[in-house]
N, C-alpha and C positions, 0 to 999 in steps of 0.2 A: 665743372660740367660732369654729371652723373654718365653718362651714356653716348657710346659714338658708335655709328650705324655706317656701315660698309656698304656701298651701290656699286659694281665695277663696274654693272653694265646696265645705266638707269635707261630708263626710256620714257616717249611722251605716251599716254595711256588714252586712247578710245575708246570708249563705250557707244554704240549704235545699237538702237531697240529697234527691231523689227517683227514684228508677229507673223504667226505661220512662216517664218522662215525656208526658202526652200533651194536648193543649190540648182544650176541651170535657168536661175530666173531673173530678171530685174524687177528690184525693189526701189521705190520710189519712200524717199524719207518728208514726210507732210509736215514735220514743222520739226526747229531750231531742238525744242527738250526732246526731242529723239538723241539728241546726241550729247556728248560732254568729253572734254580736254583735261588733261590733268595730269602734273609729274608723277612718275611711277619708277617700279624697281621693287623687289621686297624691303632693301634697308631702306630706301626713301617712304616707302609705304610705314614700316614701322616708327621712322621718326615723326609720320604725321598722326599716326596713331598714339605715340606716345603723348605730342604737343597735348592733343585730343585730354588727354590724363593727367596732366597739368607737368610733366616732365620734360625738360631743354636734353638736347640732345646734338649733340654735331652729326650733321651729316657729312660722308665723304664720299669718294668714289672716281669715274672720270667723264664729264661732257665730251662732247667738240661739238663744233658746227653752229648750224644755226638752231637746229632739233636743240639741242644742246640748252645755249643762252634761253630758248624758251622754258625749259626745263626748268632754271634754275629762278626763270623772274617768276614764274607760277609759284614756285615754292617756298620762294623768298615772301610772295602775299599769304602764304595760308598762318603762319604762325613767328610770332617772333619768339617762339623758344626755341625755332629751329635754328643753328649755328651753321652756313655750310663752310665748306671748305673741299672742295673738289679742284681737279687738276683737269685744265683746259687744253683739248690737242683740236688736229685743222680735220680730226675724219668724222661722221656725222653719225649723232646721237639716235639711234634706233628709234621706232615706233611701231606700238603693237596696238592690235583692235581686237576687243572682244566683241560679238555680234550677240547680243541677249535677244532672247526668245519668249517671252513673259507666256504666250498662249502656250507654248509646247514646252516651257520651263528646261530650256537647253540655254548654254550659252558656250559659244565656239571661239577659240580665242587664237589668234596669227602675229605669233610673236618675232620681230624681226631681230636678226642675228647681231647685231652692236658693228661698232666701226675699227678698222684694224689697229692693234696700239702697239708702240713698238716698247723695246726694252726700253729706250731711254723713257719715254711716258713711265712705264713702271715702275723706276727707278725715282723717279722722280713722285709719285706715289708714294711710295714706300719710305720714301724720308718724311713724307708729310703726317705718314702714318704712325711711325714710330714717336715723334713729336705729340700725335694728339694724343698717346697713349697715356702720356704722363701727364693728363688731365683730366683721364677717367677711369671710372670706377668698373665699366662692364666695356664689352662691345658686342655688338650683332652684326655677323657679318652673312650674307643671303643672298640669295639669287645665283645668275648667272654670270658669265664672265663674257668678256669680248674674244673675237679675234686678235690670235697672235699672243694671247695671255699663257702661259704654263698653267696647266689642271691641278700641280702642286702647289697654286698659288695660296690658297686657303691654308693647306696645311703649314707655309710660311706667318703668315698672318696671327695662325693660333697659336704659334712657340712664340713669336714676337710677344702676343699678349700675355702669354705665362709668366713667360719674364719676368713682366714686369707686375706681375701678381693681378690682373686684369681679370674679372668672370667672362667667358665668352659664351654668347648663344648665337647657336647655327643655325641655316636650314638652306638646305642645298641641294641637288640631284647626287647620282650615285657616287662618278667620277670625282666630281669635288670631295664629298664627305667621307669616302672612303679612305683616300690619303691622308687628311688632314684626322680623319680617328683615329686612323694607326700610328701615324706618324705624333700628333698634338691631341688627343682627344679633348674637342672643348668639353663646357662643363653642365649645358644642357643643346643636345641635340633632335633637332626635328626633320628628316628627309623629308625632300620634296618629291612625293610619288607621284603628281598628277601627271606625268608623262609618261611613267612606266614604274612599275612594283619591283623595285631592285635596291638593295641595302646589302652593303657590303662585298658588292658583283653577283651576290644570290636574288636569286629571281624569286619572288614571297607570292605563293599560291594560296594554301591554305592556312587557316587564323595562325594556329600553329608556329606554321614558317614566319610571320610577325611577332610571336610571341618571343621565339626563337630570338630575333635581328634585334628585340630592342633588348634581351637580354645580353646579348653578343656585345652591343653599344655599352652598356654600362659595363661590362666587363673589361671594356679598352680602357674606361675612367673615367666616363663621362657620369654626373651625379644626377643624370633625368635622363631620357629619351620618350618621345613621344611621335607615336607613329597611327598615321592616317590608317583604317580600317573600313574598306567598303563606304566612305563618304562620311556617314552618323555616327561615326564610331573612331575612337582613338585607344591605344594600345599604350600605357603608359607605365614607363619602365624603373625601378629606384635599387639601390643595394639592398632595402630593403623588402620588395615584393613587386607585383604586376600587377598593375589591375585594368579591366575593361569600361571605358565611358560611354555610356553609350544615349544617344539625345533621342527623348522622349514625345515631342513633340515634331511638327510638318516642318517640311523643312523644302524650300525653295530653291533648288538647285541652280536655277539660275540667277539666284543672286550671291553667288558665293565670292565673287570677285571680290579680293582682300581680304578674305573671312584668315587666310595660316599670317598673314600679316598680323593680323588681330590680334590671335591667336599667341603670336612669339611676343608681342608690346604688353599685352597680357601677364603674362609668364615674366618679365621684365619689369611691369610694375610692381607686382607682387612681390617679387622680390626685394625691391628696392623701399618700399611704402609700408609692408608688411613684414612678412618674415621669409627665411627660406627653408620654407616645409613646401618637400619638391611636389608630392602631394596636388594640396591644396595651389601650388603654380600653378599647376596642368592644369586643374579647374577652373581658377581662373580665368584662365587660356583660352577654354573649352567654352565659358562661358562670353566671351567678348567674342570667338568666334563666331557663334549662335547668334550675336548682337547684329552682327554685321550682315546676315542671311535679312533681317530684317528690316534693311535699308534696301529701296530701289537700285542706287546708284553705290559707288566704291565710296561708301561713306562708313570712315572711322565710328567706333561706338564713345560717348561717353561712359564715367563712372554707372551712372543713375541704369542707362540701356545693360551694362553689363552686369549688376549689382540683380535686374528684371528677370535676368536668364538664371539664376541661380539653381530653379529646380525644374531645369529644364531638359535634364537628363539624369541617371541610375550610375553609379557606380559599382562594379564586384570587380573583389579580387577575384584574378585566375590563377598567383601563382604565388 
């Protein structure tokens, strides 16, 4: 198995289309395709992205409950190249809803906080973990973490995978990626800023201060960094230079749901399919992100969709 994709903290995913959206009001949903069910997580997202690209991948992570076992039969149908392997506890598996807005091209998202896991769960984990290691060639580890988890858990995870000579790709919020850069710097990292513009505990205002943080990231060791820029835009970082991407085309903001998912499966195959000219990753990336703007719903891109977007944005070096 090529590839094993880290979820601590999966979740069941909701998508509700509503038009003219408006808060203070009750909206009445007129029929079933207004809405859609489906396992989620960023690793789990990438493992269905990847299946998407013809690549098996183990997923891991940890259920409980009954949120949970749904999770895991939804996922179990979408691909048999998925391999799971998660660690089952009795507290219950979060659920997050996004509200899309197709008229006002918003989409609002209420992600619920995971269920408390104790040491012994992780511990238990983390044998399961070091096991799959010596059956793959990469791992992505993403997202969030549950309750009761250590914030150094990531940075555990990345020395684990060094070890053993594992490529690792991230993408995480501040806390997580900051210990785990300093600490293990994996070997292509993506912060997850849609909550807040912070890398490295610094707060990134102007391009600059981005330009800055994904130089900083490849400074620690990592051989890519690619960082979100005002939405159409990514900041992509190598030993050898910076450059700006910037998408050329409209772009649906309300359908971005899974688009950094894409995005890291992306960057992931190319790697593995092609070559690793960090580069041309990131465009990749870039490009299967663009793919997924283009679906209604949290629908993975094929090869062909991503292969479509090719010149659908500019690159310049900035540095």
């Amino acid at each position: 198995m090529e590839v094993l994709t880290v979820t601590l903290n999966p979740a069941l995913d909701r998508e509700i289309y509503i038009d003219n959206f408006e808060l203070n009001k009750l909206h009445r949903l007129r029929s079933l395709e207004r809405t859609k069910m489906s396992p989620g997580g960023k690793g789990i997202n990438v493992s269905i992205a990847l299946a998407k690209l013809g690549i098996p991948s183990i997923a891991m992570g940890i259920l409980g409950g009954y949120v949970g076992k749904v999770v895991l039969e939804e996922l179990r149908k979408i691909d048999k190249r998925i391999t799971t392997n998660f660690v089952h506890i009795d507290g219950e598996t979060r659920e997050n809803i996004a509200i899309i807005d197709e008229v006002n091209d918003t989409i609002t998202e209420i992600n619920g906080p995971g269920p408390v896991v104790s040491q012994e769960d992780i511990d238990h984990f983390l044998r399961r973990y070091k096991m799959s290691l010596s059956r793959t060639n990469c791992v992505v580890i993403s997202g969030s973490i549950p309750i009761g988890v250590d914030e150094g858990i990531y940075a555990q995870l990345s020395g684990m995978a060094k070890e053993r000579n594992v490529c690792i790709f991230m993408e995480a919020t501040n806390a997580l990626l900051t210990k785990a850069i300093k600490q293990n710097c994996p070997d292509v990292v993506k912060p997850d800023l849609r909550g807040e513009q912070i890398v490295l505990d610094q707060k990134l205002e102007e391009f600059e201060d981005y330009v800055e943080a994904a130089e900083e990231i490849v400074n620690y060791g990592a051989r890519l960094a690619v960082l979100s820029y005002k939405i159409k835009n990514d900041i992509v970082a190598t030993k050898e230079g910076i450059w700006l991407i910037s998408m050329t085309v409209p772009l649906e903001e309300s359908h971005l749901l899974g688009s950094g998912d894409a995005y890291v499966a992306g960057m992931v195959y190319h790697a593995l399919r092609k070559k690793w000219d960090l580069l041309e990753m990131a465009k990749f990336g870039f490009s299967a992100a663009v793919a997924v703007t283009r679906k209604k719903s949290k629908e993975m891109p094929s090869i062909e969709d991503i292969e479509a977007e090719r010149d659908s944005f500019t690159v310049e070096r900035v540095k």
